[in-house]
VEXPADO-346088 format. One line per 3 residues: number of its first residue (from 0); their letters; for each residue y negated, z negated, x of C-alpha. Coordinates in Angstrom, 3 decimals. Layout:
// residues N
NUM) a) Y/Z/X ~ ... .
// end
This chain:
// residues 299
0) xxx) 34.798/167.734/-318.003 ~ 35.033/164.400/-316.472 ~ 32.297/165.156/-313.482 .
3) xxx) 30.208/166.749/-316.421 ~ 30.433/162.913/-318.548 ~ 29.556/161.063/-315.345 .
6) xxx) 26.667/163.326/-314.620 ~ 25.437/162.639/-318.069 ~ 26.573/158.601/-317.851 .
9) xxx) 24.197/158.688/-314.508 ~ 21.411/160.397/-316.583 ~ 21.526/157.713/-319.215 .
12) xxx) 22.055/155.308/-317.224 ~ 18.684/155.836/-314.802 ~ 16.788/156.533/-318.125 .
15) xxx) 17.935/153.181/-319.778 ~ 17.119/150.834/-316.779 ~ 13.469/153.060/-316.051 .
18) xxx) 12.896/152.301/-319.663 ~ 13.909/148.333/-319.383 ~ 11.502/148.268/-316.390 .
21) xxx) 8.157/150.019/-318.105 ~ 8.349/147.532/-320.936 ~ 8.867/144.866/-318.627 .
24) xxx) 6.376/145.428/-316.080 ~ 3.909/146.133/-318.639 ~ 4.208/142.674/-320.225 .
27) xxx) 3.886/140.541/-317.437 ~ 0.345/141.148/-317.140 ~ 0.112/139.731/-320.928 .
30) xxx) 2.261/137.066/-319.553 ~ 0.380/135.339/-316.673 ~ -2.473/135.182/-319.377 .
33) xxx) -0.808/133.892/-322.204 ~ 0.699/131.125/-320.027 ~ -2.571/130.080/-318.113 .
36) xxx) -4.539/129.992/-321.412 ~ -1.589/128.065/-323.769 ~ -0.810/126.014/-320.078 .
39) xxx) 2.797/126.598/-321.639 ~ 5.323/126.436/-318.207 ~ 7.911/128.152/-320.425 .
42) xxx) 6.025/131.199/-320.360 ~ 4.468/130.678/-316.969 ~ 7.677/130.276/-315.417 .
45) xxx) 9.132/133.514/-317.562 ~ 6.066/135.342/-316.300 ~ 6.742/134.466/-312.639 .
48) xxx) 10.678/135.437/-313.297 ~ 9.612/138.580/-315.224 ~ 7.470/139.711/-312.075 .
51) xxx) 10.678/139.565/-310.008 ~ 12.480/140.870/-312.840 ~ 10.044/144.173/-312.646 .
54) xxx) 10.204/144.605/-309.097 ~ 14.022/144.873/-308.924 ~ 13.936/146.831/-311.859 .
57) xxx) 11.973/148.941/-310.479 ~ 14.257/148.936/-307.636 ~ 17.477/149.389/-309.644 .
60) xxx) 15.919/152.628/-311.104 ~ 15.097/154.235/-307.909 ~ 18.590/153.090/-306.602 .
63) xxx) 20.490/154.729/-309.973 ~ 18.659/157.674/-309.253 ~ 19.322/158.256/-305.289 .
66) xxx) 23.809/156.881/-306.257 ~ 24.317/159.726/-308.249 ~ 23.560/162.272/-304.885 .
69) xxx) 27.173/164.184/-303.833 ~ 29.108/162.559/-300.614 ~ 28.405/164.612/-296.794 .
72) xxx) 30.420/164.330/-293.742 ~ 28.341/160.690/-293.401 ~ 28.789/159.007/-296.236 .
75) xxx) 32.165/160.479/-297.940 ~ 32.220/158.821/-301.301 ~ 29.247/159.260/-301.855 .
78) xxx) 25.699/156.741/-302.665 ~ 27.405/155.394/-305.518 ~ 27.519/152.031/-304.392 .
81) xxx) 23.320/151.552/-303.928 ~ 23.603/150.999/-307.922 ~ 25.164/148.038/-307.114 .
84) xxx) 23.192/147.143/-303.810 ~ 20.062/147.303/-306.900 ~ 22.394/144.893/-308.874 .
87) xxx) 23.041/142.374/-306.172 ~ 19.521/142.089/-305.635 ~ 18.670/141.733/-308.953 .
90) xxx) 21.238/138.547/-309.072 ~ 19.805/137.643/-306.022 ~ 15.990/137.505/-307.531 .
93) xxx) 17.230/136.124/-311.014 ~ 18.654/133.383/-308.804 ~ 15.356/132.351/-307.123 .
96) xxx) 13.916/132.664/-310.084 ~ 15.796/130.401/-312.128 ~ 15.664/127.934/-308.824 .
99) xxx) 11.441/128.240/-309.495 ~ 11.692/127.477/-313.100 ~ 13.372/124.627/-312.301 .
102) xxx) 11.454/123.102/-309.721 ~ 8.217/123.671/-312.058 ~ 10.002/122.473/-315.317 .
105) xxx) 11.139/119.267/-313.837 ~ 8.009/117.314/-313.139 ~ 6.638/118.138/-316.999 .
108) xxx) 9.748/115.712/-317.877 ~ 7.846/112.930/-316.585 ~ 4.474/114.486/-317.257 .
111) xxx) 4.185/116.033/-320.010 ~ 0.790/118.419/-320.490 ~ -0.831/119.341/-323.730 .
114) xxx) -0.084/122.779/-325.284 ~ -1.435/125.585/-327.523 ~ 1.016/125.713/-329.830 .
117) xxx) -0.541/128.851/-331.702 ~ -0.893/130.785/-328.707 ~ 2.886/130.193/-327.857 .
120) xxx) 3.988/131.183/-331.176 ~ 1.568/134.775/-330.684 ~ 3.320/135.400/-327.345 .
123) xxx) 6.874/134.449/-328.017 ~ 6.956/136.680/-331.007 ~ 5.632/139.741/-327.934 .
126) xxx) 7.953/138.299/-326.206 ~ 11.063/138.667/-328.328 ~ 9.885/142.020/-329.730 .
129) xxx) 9.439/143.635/-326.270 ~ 12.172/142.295/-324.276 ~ 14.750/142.919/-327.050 .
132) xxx) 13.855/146.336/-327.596 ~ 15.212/146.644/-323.851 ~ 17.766/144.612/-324.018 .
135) xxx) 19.575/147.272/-327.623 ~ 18.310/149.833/-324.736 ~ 20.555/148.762/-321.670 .
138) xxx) 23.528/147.462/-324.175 ~ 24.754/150.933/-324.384 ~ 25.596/151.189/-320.868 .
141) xxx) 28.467/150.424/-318.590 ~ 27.962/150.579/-315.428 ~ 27.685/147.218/-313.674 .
144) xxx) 23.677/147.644/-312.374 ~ 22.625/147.738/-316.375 ~ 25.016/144.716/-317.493 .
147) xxx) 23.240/142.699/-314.504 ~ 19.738/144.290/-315.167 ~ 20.699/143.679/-319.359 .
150) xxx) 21.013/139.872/-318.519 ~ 17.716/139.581/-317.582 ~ 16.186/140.700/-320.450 .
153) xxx) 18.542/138.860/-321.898 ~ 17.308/135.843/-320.640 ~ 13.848/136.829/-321.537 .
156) xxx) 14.720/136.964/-324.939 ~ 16.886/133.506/-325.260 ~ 13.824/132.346/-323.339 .
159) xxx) 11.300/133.360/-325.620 ~ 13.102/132.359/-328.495 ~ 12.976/129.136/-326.722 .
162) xxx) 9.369/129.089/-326.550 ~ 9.120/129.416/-330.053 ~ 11.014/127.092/-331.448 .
165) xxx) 8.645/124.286/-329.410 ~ 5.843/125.961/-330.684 ~ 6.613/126.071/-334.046 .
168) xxx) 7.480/122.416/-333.603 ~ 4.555/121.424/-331.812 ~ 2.781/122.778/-334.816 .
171) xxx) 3.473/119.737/-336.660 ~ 4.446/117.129/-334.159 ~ 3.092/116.005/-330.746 .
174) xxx) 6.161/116.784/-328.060 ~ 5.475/118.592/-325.153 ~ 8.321/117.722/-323.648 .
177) xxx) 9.983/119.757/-325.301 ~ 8.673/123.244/-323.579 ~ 10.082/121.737/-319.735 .
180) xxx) 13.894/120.486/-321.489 ~ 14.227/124.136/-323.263 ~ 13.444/125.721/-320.338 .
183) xxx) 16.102/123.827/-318.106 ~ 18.600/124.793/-321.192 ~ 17.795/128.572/-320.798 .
186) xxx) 18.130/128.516/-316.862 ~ 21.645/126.474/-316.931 ~ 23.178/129.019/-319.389 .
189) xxx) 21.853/131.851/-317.667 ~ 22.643/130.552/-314.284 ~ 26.154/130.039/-315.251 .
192) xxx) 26.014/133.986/-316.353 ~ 24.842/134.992/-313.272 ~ 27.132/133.167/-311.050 .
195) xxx) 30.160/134.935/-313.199 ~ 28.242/138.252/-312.539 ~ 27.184/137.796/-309.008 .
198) xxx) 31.073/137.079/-308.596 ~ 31.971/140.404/-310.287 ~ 29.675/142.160/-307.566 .
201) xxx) 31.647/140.595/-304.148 ~ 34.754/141.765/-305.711 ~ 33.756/145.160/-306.293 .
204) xxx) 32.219/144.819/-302.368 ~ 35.826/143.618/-301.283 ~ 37.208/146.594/-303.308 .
207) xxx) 39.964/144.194/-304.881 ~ 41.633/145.597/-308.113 ~ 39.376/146.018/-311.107 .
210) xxx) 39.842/144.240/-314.005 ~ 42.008/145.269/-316.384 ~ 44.451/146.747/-314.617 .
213) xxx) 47.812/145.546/-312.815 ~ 48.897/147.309/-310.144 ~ 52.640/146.914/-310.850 .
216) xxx) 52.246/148.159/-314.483 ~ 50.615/151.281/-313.254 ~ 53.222/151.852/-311.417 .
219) xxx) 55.908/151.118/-314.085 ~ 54.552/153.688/-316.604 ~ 53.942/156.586/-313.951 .
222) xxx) 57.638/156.010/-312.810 ~ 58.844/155.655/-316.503 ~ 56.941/158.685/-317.681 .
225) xxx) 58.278/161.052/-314.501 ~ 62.128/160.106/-314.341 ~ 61.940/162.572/-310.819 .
228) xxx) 60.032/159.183/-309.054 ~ 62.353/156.746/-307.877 ~ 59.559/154.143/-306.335 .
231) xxx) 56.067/154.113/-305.209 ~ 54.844/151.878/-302.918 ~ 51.829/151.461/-300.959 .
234) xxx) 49.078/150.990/-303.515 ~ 45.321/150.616/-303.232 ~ 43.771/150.509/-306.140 .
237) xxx) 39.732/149.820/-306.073 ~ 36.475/150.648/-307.358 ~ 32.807/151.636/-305.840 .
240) xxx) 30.719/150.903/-308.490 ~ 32.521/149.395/-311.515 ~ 32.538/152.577/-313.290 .
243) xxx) 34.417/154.457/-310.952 ~ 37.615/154.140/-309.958 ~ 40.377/154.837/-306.940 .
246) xxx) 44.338/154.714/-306.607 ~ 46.051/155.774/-303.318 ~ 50.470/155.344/-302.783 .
249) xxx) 53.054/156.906/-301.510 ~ 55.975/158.126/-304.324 ~ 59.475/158.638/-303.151 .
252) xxx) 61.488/161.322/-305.266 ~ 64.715/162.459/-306.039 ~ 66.264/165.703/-304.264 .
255) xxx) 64.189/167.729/-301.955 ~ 61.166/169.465/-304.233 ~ 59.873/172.492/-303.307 .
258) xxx) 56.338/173.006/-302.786 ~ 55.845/174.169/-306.576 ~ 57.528/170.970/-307.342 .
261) xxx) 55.351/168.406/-305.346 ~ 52.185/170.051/-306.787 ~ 53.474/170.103/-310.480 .
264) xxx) 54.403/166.401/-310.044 ~ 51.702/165.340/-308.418 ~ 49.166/167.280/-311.335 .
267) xxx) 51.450/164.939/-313.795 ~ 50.865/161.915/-312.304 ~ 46.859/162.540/-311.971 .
270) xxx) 46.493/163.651/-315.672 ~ 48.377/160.010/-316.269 ~ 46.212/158.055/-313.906 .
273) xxx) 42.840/159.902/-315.386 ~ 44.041/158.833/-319.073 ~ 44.321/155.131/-317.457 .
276) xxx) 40.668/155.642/-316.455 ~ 41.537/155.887/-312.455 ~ 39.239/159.540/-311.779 .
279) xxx) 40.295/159.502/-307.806 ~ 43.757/159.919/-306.860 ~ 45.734/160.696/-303.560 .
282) xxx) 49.324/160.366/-304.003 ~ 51.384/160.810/-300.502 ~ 55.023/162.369/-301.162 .
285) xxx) 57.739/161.022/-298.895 ~ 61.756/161.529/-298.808 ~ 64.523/159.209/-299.577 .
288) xxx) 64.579/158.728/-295.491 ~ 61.299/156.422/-295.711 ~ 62.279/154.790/-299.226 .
291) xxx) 64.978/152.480/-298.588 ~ 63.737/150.172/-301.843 ~ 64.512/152.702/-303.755 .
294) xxx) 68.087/153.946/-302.464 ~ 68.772/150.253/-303.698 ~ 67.077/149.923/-306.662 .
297) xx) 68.880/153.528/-307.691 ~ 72.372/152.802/-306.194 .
// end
């Protein structure tokens, strides 16, 4: 049951971001256009970041496709983990292109250039419409390459929404400077999303402890819910992709189980752990000999 929902997850998942990256690709072309003929930098610069934005997308979808192929004797957990390679890049990209928006937006502070306001209003409305119909597409997932891949679109929409509120004002009144100070708005928030994200990716890399869970509370309930487990120690607890997650320690229990015994326990404990959303377990069984915490814990 639980292979069968990640097999499906991975489906979805693959068809969300290939989705995300059709739209996208398809509307940079209207993009480069639209921002040479309105000489908007708003949209030029989106247009740039939406080409880099289509090329890792396309990247991320070939990526979710080849993670969800079974482990070998090579590579034992498997290609999960090349989802995320697809969202580090994608961080990586969103990055340089927030560092070329800026560089570009800058100099129209001091300069400003006139606009076509009407034109801007034509595109930001495509804008909006297109890049939030992928953005309600990659919101249903979970997995950590769509939440990364989901922020850029999300930054295409807050961007074109952007571009239309100076063009709506530019209708009436003469401010250019406008477009080149809402685009430096739009990059600082998003930056500051990506830095939180890009952080969420080296964790993952380091394997520390998801979040969400405490190691010592784990432990805790599995001990309080099998009163046969006097201590576990030993704990790794990690995850390869964001989605999926993996707990290894040693339990010391009471008496000397028989075989029958260790496997029941141990089939206990897993069903716990998979209810805690941790689908990989190896649990290591060892005497009172090698568990001298808990001989004085249970004195």
């Amino acid at each position: 049951m639980s292979g069968h929902s990640h097999h499906n997850h991975g489906n979805e998942s693959q068809k969300n971001i290939g989705i995300a990256f059709f739209l996208n690709a398809a509307f940079v072309v209207i993009e480069i256009i639209g921002g040479l003929l309105t000489n908007s930098i708003a949209i030029l610069s989106d247009a740039v970041h939406d080409l880099g934005d289509s090329l890792t997308l396309g990247l991320s979808w070939v990526l979710e496709k080849r993670s969800r192929r079974p482990g070998n004797s090579r590579y034992t957990y498997g290609y999960k983990r090349l989802s995320l390679v697809g969202a580090l890049m994608n961080a990586i990209v969103l990055l340089i292109g927030s560092g070329f928006i800026i560089a570009n937006a800058i100099p129209r502070l001091f300069s400003p250039e006139p606009i076509d306001a009407k034109g801007m209003i034509i595109l930001a409305v495509l804008g909006i419409i297109i890049n939030g119909a992928a953005v309600l597409r990659l919101k249903k997932g979970t997995k950590i390459a769509e939440k990364v891949v989901s922020l850029h679109l999300l930054e295409d929409v807050l961007g074109w929404f952007a571009v239309l509120i100076v063009s709506i004002i530019l209708l009436f009144a003469d401010i250019p400077i406008l477009d080149p100070i809402l685009s430096l708005l739009i990059t600082a928030f998003v930056l500051k999303n990506v830095v939180q994200n890009f952080g969420q990716i080296i964790k993952i890399f380091l394997q520390a402890v998801p979040d969400g869970y405490n190691i010592a509370e784990i432990e805790n309930k599995v001990i309080e819910l099998h009163p046969s487990i006097l201590e576990i120690h030993g704990t790794k607890l990690w995850t390869l992709d964001g989605d999926s997650n993996i707990m290894t320690f040693h339990m010391c229990v009471k008496n000397k189980p028989d075989i029958n015994e260790i496997v029941g326990l141990k089939r206990s404990v897993k069903n716990t752990l998979h209810e805690l959303g941790i689908e990989d377990v190896t649990i290591e069984i060892e005497n009172l000999d090698n568990c001298s915490n808990a001989l004085i814990k249970h004195d």
